[in-house]
VEXLO-881660 format. One record per residue (C-alpha): residue number from 1; residue in three letters; x, z, y. Coordinates in nm, 3 decimals. Each point is the difference from the previous one (the first is absolute). Example, Ala and Ser with C-alpha at 12.3 -4.5 7.8 and 13.67 -1.06 7.14 Angstrom:
PT     n   res      east        up     north
PT     1   ALA     1.230     0.780    -0.450
PT     2   SER     0.137    -0.066     0.344
! end
This chain:
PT     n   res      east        up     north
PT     1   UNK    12.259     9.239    12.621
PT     2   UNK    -0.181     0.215     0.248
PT     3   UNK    -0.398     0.016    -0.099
PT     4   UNK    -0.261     0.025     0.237
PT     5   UNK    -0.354     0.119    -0.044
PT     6   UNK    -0.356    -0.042     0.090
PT     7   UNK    -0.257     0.208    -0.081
PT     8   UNK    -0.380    -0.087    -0.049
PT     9   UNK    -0.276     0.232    -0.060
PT    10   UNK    -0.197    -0.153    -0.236
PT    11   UNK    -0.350     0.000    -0.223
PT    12   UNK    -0.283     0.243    -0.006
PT    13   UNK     0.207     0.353     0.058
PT    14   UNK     0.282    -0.160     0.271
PT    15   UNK     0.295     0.030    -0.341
PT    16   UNK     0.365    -0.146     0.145
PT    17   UNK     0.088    -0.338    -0.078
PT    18   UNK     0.381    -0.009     0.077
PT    19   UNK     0.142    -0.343     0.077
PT    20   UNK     0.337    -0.037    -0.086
PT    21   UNK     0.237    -0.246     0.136
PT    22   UNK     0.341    -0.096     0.174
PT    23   UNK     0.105    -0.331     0.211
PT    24   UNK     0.224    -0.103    -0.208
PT    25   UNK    -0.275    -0.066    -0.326
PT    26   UNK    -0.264    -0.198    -0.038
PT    27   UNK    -0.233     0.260    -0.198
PT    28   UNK    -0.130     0.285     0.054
PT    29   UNK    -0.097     0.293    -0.247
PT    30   UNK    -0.350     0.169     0.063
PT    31   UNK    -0.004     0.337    -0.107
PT    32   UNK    -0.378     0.104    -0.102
PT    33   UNK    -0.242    -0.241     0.101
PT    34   UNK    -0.313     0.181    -0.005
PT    35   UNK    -0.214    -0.214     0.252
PT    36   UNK    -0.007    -0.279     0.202
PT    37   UNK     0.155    -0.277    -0.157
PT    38   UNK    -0.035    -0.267     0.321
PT    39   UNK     0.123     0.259     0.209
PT    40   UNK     0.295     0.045    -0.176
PT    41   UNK     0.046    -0.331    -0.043
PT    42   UNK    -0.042    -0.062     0.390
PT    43   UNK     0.287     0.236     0.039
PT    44   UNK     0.270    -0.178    -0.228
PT    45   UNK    -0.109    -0.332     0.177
PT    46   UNK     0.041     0.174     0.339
PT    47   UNK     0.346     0.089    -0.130
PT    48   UNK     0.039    -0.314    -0.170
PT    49   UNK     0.049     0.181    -0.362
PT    50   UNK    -0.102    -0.082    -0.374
PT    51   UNK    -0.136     0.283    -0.244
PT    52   UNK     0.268     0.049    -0.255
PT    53   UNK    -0.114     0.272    -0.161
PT    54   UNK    -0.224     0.296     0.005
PT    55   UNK     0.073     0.328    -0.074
PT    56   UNK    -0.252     0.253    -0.075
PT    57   UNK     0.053     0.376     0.030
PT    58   UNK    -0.248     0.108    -0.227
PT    59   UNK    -0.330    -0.156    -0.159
PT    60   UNK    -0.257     0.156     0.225
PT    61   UNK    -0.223    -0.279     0.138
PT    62   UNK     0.051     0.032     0.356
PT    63   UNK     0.376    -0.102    -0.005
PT    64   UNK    -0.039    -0.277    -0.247
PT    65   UNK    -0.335    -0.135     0.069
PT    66   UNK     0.109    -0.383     0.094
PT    67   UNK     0.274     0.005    -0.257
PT    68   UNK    -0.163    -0.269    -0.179
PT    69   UNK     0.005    -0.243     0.296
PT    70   UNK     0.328     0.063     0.044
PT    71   UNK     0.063    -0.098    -0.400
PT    72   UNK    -0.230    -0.338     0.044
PT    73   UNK     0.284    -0.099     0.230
PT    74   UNK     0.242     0.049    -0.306
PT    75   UNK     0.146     0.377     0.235
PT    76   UNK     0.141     0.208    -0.279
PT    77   UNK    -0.157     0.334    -0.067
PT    78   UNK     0.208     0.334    -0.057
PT    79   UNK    -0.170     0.330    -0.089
PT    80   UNK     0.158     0.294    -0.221
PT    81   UNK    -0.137    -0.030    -0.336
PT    82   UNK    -0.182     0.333    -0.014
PT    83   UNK    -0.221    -0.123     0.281
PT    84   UNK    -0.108    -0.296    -0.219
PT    85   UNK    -0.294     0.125    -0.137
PT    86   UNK    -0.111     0.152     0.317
PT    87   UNK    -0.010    -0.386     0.090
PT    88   UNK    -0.193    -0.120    -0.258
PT    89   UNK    -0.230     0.223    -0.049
PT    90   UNK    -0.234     0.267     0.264
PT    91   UNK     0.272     0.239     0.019
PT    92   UNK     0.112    -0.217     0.306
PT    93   UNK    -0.346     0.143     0.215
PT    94   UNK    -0.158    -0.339     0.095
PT    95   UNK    -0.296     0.049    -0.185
PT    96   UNK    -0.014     0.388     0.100
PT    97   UNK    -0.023    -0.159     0.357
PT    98   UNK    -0.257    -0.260    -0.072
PT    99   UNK     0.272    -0.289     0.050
PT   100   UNK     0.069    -0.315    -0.236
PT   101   UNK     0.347    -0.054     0.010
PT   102   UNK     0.143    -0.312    -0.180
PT   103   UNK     0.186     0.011    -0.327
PT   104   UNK     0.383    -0.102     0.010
PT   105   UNK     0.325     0.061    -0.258
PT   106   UNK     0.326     0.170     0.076
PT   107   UNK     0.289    -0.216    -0.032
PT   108   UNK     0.263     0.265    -0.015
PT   109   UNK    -0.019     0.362    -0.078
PT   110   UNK     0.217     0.233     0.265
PT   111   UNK     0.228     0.269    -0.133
PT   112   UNK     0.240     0.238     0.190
PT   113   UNK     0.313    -0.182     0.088
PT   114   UNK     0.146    -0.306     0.209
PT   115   UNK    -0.186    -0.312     0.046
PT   116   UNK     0.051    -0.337     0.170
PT   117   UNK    -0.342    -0.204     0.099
PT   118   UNK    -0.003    -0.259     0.217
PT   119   UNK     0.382     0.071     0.105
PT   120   UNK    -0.156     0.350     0.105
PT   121   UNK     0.238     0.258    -0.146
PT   122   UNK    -0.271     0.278    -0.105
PT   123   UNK     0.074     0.346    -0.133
PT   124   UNK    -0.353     0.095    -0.237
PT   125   UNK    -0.044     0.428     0.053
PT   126   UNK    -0.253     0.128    -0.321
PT   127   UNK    -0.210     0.227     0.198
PT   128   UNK    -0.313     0.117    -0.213
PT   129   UNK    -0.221     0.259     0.093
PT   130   UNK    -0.298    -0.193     0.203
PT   131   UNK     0.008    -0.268    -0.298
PT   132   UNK     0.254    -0.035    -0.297
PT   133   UNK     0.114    -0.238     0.101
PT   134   UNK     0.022    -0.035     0.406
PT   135   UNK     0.358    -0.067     0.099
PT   136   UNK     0.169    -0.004     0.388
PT   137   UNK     0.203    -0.302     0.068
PT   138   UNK     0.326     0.013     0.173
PT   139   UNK     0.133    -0.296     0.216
PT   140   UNK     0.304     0.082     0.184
PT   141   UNK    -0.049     0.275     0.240
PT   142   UNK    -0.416    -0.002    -0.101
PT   143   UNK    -0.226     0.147    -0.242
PT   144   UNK    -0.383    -0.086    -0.061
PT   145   UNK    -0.157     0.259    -0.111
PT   146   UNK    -0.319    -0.101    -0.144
PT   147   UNK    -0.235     0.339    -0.018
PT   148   UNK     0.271     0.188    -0.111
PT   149   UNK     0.120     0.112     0.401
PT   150   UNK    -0.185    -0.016     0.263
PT   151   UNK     0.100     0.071     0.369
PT   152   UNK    -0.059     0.464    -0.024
PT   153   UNK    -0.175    -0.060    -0.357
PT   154   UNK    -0.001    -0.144    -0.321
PT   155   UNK    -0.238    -0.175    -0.255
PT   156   UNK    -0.288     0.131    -0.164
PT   157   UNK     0.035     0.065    -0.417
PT   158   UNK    -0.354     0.041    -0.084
PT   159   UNK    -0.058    -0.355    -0.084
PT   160   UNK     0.077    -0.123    -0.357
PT   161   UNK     0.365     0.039    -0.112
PT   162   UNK     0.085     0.211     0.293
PT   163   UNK     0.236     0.258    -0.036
PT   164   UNK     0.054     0.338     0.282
PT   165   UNK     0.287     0.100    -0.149
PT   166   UNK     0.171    -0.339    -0.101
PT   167   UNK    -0.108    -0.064     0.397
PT   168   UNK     0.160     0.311     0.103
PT   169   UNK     0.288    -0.089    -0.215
PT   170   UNK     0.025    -0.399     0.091
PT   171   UNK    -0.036     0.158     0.404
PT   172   UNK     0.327     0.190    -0.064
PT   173   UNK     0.163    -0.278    -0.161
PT   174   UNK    -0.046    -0.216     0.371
PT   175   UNK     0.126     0.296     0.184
PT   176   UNK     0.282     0.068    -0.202
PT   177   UNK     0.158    -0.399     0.033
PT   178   UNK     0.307     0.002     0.264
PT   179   UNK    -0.047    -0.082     0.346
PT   180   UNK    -0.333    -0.072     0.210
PT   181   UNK    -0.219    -0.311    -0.065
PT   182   UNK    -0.296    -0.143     0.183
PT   183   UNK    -0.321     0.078    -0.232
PT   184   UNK    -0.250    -0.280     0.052
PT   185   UNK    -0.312     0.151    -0.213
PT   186   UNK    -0.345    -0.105    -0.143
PT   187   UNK    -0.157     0.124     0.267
PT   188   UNK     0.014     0.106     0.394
PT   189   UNK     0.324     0.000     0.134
PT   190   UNK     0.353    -0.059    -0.059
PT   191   UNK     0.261     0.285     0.012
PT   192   UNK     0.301     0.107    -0.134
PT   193   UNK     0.157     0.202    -0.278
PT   194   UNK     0.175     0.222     0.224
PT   195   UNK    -0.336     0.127     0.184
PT   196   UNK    -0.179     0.025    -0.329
PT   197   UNK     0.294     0.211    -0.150
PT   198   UNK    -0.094     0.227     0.290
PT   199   UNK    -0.392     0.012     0.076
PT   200   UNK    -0.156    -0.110    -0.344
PT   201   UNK    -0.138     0.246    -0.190
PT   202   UNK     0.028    -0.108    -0.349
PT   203   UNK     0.377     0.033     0.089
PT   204   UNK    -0.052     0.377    -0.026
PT   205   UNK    -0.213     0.040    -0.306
PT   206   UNK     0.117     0.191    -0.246
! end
């Protein structure tokens, strides 16, 4: 299988919605849906693509803002369960930013490892530090991100559960995997692990 992406800024500060899919599937997997939810779905029709799944990154509200739309179509959730709580309660900033988001469950709770969904072969990376529980996602020769790269920077840890050293730690932990990968992130642009090995800075804290 050889995936193919599209990516979406999305919702109130422009987070990354990653559409996953491949021609020879039927579904796709959306990877943070923080916004948006027809204009998503406009894009799988374009492609002519079912939701299978949704994968969340972390719990922060701008990557999983239309979740629950998503899970009124019966899409399975996945989030790592140390983001949980960030989910159901403030800790996931909606309310900080003046936003109602709606209420929805996770079906399955992510751990480091291997992990088939939707005949996607994933590969779940623990990579705490700008929540406990953010994780990257690796899909053949990609990696999202979430806020834990970004193209020359990295996500913030002063929100609750964040982490600068687990971040630092968790950045380290990307750069150190064999081989280059394309990094689609949270936010801005996509890059790769190569240039971020060599021109982002939390790659040379101490």
């Amino acid at each position: 299988m050889s995936i193919k992406v599209i990516t979406i800024p999305v919702g109130p500060l422009s987070a990354n919605c990653h559409v996953v899919y491949s021609l020879d599937n039927d579904k796709a997997l959306i990877v943070d849906p923080g916004g948006d939810f027809s204009l998503i779905m406009q894009r799988l029709n374009a492609i002519n693509k079912k939701p299978g799944a949704v994968i969340l990154t972390h719990g922060h509200f701008d990557h999983i803002m239309v979740t629950a739309d998503f899970q009124a179509q019966n899409v399975p959730v996945y989030l790592h369960q140390a983001d949980v709580c960030l989910v159901e309660g403030s800790g996931n900033l909606a309310k900080y930013f003046g936003i109602k988001m709606p209420p929805f469950n996770v079906d399955n709770r992510l751990i480091e490892g291997d992990l088939q969904v939707c005949g996607f072969n994933l590969r779940v990376i623990e990579t705490p530090g700008h929540t406990e529980g953010s994780v990257c996602i690796q899909i053949e020769n990609a990696i999202f991100t979430g806020d834990t790269l970004f193209f020359e920077s990295y996500g913030r840890t002063d929100f609750p559960s964040g982490n600068a050293v687990k971040l630092i730690e968790s950045a380290k932990k990307l750069f150190g995997l064999t081989g280059n990968y394309v990094l689609y992130t949270g936010h801005g642009k996509s890059t790769t692990l190569d240039y971020e090995r060599k021109h982002n800075a939390i790659n040379f804290s101490f």
